[in-house]
Every structure is written in C-alpha cells, then in structure tokens.
ZAMARGU-4260 file (C-alpha; in steps of 0.2 Angstrom, whole numbers, plus 5000, padded with zeros to 4 digits):
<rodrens>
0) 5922/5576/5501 | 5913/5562/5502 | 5905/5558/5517 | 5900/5544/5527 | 5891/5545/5544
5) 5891/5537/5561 | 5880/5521/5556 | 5891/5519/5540 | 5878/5523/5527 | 5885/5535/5513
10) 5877/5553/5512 | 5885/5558/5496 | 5898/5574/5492 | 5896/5586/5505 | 5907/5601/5507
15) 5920/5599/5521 | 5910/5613/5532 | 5894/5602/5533 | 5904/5586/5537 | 5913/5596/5553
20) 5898/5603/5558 | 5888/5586/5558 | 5901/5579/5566 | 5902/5592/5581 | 5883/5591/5583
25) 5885/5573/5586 | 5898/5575/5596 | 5910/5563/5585 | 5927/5566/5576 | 5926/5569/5558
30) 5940/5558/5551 | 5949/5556/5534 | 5949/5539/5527 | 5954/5539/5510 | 5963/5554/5507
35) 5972/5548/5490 | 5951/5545/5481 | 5943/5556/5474 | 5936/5565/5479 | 5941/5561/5495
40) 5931/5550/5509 | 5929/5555/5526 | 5920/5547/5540 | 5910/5553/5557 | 5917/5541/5571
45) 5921/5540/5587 | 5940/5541/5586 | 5946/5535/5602 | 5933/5520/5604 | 5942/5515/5587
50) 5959/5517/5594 | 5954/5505/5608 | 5944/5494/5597 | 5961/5491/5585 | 5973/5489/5600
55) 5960/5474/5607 | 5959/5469/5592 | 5979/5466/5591 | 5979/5460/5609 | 5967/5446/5606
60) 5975/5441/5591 | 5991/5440/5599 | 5983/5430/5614 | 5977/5418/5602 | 5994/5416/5591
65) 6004/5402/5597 | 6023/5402/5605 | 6033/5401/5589 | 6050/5394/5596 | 6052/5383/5611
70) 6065/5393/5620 | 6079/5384/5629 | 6075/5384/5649 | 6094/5380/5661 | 6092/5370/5677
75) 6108/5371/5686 | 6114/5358/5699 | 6128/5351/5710 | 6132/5334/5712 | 6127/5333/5729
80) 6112/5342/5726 | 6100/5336/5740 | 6083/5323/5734 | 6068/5336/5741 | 6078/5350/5731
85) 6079/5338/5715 | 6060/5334/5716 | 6058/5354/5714 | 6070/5355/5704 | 6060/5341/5692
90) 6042/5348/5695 | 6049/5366/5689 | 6058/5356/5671 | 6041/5346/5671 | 6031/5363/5671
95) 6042/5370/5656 | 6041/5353/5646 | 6023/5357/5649 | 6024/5372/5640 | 6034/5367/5626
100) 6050/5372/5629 | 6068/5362/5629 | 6074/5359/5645 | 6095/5358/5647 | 6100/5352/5666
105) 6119/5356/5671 | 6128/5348/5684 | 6143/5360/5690 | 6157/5352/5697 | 6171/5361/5710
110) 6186/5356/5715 | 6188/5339/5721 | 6172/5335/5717 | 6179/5332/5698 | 6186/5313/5705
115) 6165/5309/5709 | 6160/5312/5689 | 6148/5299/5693 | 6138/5306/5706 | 6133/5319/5692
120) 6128/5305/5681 | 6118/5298/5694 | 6108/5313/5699 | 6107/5315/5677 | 6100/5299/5677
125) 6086/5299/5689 | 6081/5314/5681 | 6079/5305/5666 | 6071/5291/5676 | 6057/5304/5684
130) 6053/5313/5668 | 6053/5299/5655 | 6032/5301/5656 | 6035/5318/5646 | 6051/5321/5639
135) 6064/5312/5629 | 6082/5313/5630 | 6088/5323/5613 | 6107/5325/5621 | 6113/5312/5632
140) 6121/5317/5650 | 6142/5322/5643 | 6156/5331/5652 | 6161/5348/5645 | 6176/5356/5656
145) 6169/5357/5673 | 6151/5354/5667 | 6140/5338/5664 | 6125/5344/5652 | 6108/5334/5648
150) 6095/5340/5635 | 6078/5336/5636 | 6062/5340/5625 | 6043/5337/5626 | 6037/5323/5620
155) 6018/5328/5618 | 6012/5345/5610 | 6013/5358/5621 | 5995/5363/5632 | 5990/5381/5631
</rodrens>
C-alpha cells in the first residue's frame, strides 16, 4: 500500500504491517483513502479530529448559506383587537419582514361581528399605514368566508 504519513508527505509502498505499526507508535489511526488505486493509498491521521473537522466544516458553510425561501409568517387578529396589542402585533410582522419573510395578517370575524366588516378593514389599514417604511402590500385587505386576509412582503433585502 501506499502510504502517506501524518504531515502529508508520501513515504512510498510499505507493506500494510509497517503502516499499522507506525501508526500505533504515533499514536494515530491508519486510514484507507483510496481503496479503488493501485496499489492502494492509505494515510496516518488522527481520525476523530477529522470527523470534527468535516462536520465544522458543514456547519460553517451552512451558517454562511443564505435562507433560500422566504416562508410565509400568519398574524391572526379580531376586529376589536386592542391599539397596545396591534403595536405588538406590528413590531413582531416588522421583525419577520426584517428577516425576509412574507407576512399575511387575518382578521377573524364571529358572529355578529360579520355586520362591522369594516372595522377589519380599518385595523388592515393602519397596519398598512404603520409598515409602509418596509413592506409593500402584494394582496390587498379581501374577505374570504369569515376571514379578511392582507399580504405583505419586504421591500428591502433581507439583513442577516
């Protein structure tokens, strides 16, 4: 086999019982790189340090990758959903438009509060009115059953 030793230079064709014994002297694994070559090639490491070192490796890269898909973020409301709770409510979609993700608000209606459709316009409106710094309006405020939907989406890149 063809050996290679722990500061990567080559030390030639060896027979398999010198490379297992250099290895144990060391104190090191004796690990098969290329088993398909001939002959084949075989390397003195430290195995476990290069298990850690790959799985870092992966980890950093994926730290680095950027969200692919903005994912769709729900906020849900009432119509007579309070102004403190809508501030929040605001500062939490401002966060996600931050981020880069779509936010949808929902107005849920019950009962008789189906005659006042246009208090859930209102409180879709002042949304809009609060956010328009950093989002823009991709589906207008519209009634769907007992439901008012509004989509919004960043209008600047997202910060990482």
């Amino acid at each position: 086999m063809r050996l290679i030793d722990e500061q990567n230079n080559q030390q030639g064709v060896v027979d398999k019982f010198h490379a297992l014994d250099r290895a144990r002297e060391l104190g090191l694994d004796l690990v098969e790189v290329s088993p398909t070559s001939e002959p084949p090639v075989c390397r003195i490491m430290d195995y476990g340090k290069f298990l850690y070192q790959q799985k870092r490796k992966v980890r950093e890269a994926h730290k680095k990758h950027p969200h692919q898909t903005p994912t769709l973020k729900e906020i849900r409301l009432r119509p007579e959903t309070d102004k403190h709770d809508l501030e929040i409510k605001v500062n939490h979609a401002r966060e996600f438009l931050d981020k880069g993700h779509k936010v949808q608000f929902s107005v849920f209606f019950k009962g008789r509060q189906m005659l006042h459709r246009d208090r859930g316009f209102q409180v879709l409106q002042t949304i809009t009115e609060c956010l328009a710094d950093t989002a823009k309006v991709e589906r207008p405020a519209k009634m769907a059953g007992r439901r008012m939907t509004l989509m919004v989406v960043p209008t600047k890149p997202p910060v990482h």
